[in-house]
N, C-alpha and C positions, 0 to 999 in steps of 0.2 A: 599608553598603548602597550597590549601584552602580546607578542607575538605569539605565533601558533606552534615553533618549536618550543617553546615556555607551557602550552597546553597539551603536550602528548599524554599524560595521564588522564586528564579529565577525560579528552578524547576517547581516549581506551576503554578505559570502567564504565562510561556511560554509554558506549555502544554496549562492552559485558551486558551492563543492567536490563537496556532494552531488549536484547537478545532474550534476556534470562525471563524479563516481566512479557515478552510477547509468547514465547514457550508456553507461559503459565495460560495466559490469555486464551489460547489455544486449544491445548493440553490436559489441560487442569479442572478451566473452569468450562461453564458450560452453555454462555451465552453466543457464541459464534458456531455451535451446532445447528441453529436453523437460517444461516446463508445461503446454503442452497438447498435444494429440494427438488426430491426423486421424480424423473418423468412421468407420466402414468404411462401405464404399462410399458413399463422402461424395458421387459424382455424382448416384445414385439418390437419396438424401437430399435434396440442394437443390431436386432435381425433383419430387420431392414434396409440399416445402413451399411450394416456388415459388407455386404460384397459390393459394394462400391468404396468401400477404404479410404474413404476422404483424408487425407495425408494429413499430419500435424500441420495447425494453425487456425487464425480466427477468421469463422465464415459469419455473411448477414445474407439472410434469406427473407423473401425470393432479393436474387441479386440483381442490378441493375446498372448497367456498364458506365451511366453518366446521368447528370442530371435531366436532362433531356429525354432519357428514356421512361423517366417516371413518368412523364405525361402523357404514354402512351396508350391506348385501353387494354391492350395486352397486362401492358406489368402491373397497372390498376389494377386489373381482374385478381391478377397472381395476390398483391398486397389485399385487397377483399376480402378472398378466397381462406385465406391464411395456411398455416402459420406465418405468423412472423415473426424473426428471433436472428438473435445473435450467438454465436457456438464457437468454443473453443475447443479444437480437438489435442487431443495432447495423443503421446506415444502411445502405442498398443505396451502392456508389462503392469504391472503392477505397481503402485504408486510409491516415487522416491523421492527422500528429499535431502540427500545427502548436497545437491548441487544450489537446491533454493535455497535451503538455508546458509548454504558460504554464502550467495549473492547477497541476501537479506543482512548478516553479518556485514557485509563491503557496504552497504547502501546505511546503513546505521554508521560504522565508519565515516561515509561520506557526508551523511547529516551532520555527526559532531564535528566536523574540521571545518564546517560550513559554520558553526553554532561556535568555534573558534575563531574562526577568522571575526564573525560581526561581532561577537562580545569583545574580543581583544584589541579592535578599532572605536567602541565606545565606549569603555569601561577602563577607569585605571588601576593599574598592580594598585592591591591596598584597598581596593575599595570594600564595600560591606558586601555581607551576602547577599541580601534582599534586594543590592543593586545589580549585579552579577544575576542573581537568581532570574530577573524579571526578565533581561534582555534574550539571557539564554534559553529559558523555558518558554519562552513567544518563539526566539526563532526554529527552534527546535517542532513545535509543535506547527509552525508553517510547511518543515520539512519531512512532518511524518501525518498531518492531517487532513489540511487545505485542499489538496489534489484529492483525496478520496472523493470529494464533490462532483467530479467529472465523469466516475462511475454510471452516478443517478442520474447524471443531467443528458448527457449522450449515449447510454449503453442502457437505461432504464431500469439502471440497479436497485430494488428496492432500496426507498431513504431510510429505513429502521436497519437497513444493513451499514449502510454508509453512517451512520449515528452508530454503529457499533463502533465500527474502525476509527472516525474521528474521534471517539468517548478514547480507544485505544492509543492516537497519537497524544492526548492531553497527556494520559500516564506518561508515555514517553518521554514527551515534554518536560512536565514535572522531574522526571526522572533524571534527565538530562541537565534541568537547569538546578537541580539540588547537587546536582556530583559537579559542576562547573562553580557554583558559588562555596562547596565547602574546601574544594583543591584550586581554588585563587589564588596566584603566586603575592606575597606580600610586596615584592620589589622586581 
């Protein structure tokens, strides 16, 4: 058994990496450019919503205060009728990210010391990389991939988006379980 104050650097470096490899992912390259995609005529749209100011947070339209309501022919009509869709409004200002990104940073953090604790409860000081590698780079990619599924399945995210992000947790993964099996404490 390797405790998890024995794994602070693995910790460390491999949130770094993820940090640094999901930047790129982002950033860099150029396949998570088509996630989302522009209203049509997104002018008329904002002018529309505009003076009604829907405060920050996530709406699903038309709404419906219980189950029960959906069997109404009212809200039927409404779901018919369309749209229908899910909205996330965020702050009026121009887009920042000084604040996701710490969270993103603590949440990688909190994957490795997660990918710490289960490796260092089945894995012995000393053991090979390839054995370290596999336990770490499974749980790791549980912690950055898995859940992307819930996207598509409940919120009707397109799957070729969610096959982005989880293509993304693998790297992670990998990333995570090559920096935990190369800084394996020997004893």
């Amino acid at each position: 058994m390797v405790s998890i104050s024995a794994l602070w650097l693995p910790i460390v470096l491999s949130a770094v990496l993820v940090f640094i490899a999901s930047s790129i992912a982002h950033m860099v390259l150029t396949y998570h450019r088509s996630d989302y995609k522009q209203l049509p005529n997104e002018a008329n749209m904002l002018d529309a919503m505009r003076p009604h100011a829907p405060p920050p947070g996530d709406y699903f339209f038309p709404h419906a205060a219980s189950p029960k309501d959906l069997q109404t022919p009212e809200v039927i009509e409404r779901f018919t009728k369309g749209p229908v869709g899910l909205m996330t409004v965020l702050p009026n200002g121009p887009p920042t990210m000084g604040k996701a990104l710490g969270q993103w940073f603590v949440f990688c953090l909190v994957v490795s010391v997660f990918v710490a604790y289960l490796t260092g409860r089945t894995t012995a000081p000393g053991a090979a990389y390839l054995s370290v590698f596999r336990v770490a780079s499974v749980t790791a990619f549980l912690g950055y991939a898995l859940a992307q599924a819930t996207d598509s399945i409940w919120k009707r995210q397109a799957w070729s988006t969610t096959a982005k992000h989880m293509f993304d947790g693998l790297v992670y993964g990998l990333l995570t379980g090559g920096t935990f099996g190369w800084l394996w404490p020997d004893m």
